[in-house]
Backbone as ProteinMPNN parsed JSONL, in Angstrom:
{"seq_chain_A": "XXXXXXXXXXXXXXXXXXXXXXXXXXXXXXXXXXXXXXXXXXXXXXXXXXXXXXXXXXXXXXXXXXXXXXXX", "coords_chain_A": {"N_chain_A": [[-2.242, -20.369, 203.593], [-0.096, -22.932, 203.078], [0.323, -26.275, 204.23], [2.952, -27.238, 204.57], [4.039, -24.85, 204.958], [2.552, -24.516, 207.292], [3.346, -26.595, 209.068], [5.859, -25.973, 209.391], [5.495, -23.56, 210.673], [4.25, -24.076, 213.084], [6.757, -25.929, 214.232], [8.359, -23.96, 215.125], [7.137, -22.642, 216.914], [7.306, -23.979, 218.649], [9.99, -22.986, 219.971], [12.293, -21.895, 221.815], [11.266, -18.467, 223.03], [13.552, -16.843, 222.217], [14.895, -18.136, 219.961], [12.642, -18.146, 218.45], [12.561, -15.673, 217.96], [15.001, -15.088, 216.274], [14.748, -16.902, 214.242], [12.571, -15.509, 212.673], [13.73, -13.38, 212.306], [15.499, -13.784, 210.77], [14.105, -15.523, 208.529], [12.609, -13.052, 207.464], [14.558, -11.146, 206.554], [15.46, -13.298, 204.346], [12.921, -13.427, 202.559], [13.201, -10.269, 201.951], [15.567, -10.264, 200.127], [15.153, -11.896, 198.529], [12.653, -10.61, 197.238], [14.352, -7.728, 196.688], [16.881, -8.89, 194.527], [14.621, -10.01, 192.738], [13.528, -7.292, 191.915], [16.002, -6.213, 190.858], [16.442, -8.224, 189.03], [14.291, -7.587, 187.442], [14.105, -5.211, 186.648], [16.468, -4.989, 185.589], [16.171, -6.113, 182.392], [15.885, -4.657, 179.821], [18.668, -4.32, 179.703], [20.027, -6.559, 180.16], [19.347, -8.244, 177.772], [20.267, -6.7, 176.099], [22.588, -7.211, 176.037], [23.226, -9.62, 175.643], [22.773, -10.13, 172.972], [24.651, -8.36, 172.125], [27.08, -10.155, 173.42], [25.986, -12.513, 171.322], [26.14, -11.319, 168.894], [29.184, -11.141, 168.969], [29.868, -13.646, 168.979], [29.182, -14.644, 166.77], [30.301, -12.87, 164.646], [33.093, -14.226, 164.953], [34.603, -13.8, 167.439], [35.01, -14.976, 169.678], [36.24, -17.365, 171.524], [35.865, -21.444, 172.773], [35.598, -22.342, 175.777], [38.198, -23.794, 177.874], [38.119, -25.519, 180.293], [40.852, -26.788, 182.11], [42.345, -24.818, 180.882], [41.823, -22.769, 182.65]], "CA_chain_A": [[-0.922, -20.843, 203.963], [0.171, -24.153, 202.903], [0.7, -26.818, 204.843], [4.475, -27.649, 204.954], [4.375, -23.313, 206.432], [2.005, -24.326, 208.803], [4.386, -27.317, 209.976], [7.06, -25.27, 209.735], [5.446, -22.313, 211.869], [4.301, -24.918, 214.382], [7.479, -26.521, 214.886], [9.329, -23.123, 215.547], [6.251, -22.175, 217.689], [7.827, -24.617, 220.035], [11.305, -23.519, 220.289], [12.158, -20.757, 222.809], [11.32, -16.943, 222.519], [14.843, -16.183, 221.429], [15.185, -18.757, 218.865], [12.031, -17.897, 217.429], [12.822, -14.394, 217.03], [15.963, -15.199, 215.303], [14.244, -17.155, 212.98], [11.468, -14.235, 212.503], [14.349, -12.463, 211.495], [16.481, -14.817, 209.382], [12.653, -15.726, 207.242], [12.316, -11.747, 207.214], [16.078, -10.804, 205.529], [15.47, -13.779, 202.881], [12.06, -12.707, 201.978], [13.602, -9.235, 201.847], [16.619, -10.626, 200.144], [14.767, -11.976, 197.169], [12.179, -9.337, 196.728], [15.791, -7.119, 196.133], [16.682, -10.037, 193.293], [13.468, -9.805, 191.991], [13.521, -6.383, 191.508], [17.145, -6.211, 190.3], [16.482, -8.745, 187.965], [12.853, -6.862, 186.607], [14.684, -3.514, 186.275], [17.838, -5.006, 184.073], [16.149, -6.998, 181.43], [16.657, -4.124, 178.393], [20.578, -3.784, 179.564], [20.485, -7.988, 179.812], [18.831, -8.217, 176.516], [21.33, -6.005, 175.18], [23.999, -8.027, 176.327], [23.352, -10.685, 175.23], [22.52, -9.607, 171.906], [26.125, -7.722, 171.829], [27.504, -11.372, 173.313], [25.83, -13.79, 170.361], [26.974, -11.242, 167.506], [30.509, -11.054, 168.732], [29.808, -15.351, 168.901], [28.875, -14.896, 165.313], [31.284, -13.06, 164.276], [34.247, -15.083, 165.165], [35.49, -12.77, 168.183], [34.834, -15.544, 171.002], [36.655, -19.356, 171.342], [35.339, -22.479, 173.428], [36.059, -21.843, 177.316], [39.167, -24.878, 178.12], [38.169, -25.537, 181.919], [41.934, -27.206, 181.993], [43.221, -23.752, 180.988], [41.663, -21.693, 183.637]], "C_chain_A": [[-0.869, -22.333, 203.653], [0.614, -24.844, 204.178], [1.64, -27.415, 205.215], [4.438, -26.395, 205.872], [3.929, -23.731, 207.484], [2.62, -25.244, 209.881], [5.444, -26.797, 210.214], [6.54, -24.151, 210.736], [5.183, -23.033, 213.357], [5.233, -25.023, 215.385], [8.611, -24.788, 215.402], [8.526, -22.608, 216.735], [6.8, -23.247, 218.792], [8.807, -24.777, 220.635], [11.205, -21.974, 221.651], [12.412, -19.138, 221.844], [12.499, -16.414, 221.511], [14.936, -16.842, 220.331], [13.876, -18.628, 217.834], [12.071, -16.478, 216.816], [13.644, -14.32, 215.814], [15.418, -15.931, 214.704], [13.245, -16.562, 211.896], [12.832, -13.777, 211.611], [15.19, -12.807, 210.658], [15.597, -14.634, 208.237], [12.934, -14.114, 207.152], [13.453, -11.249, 206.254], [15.809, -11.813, 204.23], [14.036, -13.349, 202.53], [12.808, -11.138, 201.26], [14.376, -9.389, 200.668], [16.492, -11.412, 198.467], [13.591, -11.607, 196.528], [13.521, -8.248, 196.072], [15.588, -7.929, 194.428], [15.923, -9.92, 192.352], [13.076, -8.621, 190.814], [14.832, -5.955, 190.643], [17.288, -6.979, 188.834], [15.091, -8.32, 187.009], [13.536, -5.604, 186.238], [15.83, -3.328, 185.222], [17.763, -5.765, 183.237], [16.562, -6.49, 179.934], [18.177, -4.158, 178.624], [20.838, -5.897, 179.472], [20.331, -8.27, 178.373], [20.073, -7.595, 175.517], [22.88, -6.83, 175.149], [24.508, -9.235, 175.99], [22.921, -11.189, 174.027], [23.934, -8.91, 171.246], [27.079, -9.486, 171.797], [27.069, -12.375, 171.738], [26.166, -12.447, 169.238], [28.786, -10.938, 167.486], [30.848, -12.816, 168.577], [30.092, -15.465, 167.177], [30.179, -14.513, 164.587], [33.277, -13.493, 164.291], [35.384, -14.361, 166.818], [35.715, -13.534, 169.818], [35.526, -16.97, 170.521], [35.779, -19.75, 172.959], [36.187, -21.746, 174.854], [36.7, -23.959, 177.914], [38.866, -24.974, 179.773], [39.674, -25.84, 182.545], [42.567, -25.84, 182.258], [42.498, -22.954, 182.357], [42.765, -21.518, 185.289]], "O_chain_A": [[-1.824, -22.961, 204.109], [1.173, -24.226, 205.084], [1.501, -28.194, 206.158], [4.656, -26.456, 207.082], [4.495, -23.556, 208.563], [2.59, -25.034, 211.094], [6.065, -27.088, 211.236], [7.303, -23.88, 211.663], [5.692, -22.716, 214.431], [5.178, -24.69, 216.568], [9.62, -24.939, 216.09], [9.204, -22.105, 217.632], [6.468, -23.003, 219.952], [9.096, -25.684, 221.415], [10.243, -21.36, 222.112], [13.062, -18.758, 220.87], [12.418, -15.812, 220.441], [15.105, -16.067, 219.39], [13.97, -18.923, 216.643], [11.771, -16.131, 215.674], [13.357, -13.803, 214.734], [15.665, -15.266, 213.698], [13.093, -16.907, 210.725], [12.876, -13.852, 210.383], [15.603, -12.041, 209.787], [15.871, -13.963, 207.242], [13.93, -14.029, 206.433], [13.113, -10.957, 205.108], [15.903, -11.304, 203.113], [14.287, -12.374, 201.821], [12.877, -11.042, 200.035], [13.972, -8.582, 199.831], [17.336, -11.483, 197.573], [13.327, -12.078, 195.422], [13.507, -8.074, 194.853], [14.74, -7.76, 193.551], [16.309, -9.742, 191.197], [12.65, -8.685, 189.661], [14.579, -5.281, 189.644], [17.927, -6.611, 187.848], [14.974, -8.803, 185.883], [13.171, -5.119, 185.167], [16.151, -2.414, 184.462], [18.79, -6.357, 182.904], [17.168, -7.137, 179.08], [18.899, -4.009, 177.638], [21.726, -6.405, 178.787], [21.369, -8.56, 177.778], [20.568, -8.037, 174.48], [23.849, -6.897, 174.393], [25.628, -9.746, 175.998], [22.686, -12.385, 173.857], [24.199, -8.953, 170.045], [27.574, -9.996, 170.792], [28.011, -12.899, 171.144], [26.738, -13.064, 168.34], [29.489, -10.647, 166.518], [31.922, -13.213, 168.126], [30.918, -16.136, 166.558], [30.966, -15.303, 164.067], [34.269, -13.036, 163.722], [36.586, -14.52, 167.031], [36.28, -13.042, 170.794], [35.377, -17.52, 169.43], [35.313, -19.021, 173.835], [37.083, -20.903, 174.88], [36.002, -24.937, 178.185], [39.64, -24.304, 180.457], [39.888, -25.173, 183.557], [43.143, -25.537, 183.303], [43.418, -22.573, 183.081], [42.566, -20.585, 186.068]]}, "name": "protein", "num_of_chains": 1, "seq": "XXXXXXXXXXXXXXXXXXXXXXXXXXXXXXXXXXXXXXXXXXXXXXXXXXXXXXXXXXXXXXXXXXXXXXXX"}
């Protein structure tokens, strides 16, 4: 464990029961939360790949203009 966690587990180690649960379970959902992510983004790299392979030859061939921030 590194030592910023272990200041960080410290300092929650000194708040009350309830507030450390809810932080148990806050840390627990983002762990969770970008394991998901992780996996979402490991599972759609042939359909990204593809997409962005479809995107740069419609670039190429002339089927896209500049993006006007103004116009939006």
């Amino acid at each position: 464990m590194t030592e910023l966690l272990e200041k960080a587990f410290s300092e929650v180690s000194k708040l009350p029961e309830l507030q450390q649960d809810s932080f148990a379970r806050w840390l627990l959902e983002e762990i969770a939360s970008e394991q998901r992510w992780d996996k979402s983004f490991s599972d759609s790299q042939d359909l990204l790949s593809q997409l962005a392979k479809e995107a740069l030859a419609e670039h190429r061939s002339g089927k896209t203009r500049l993006l006007d921030p103004d116009s939006l």
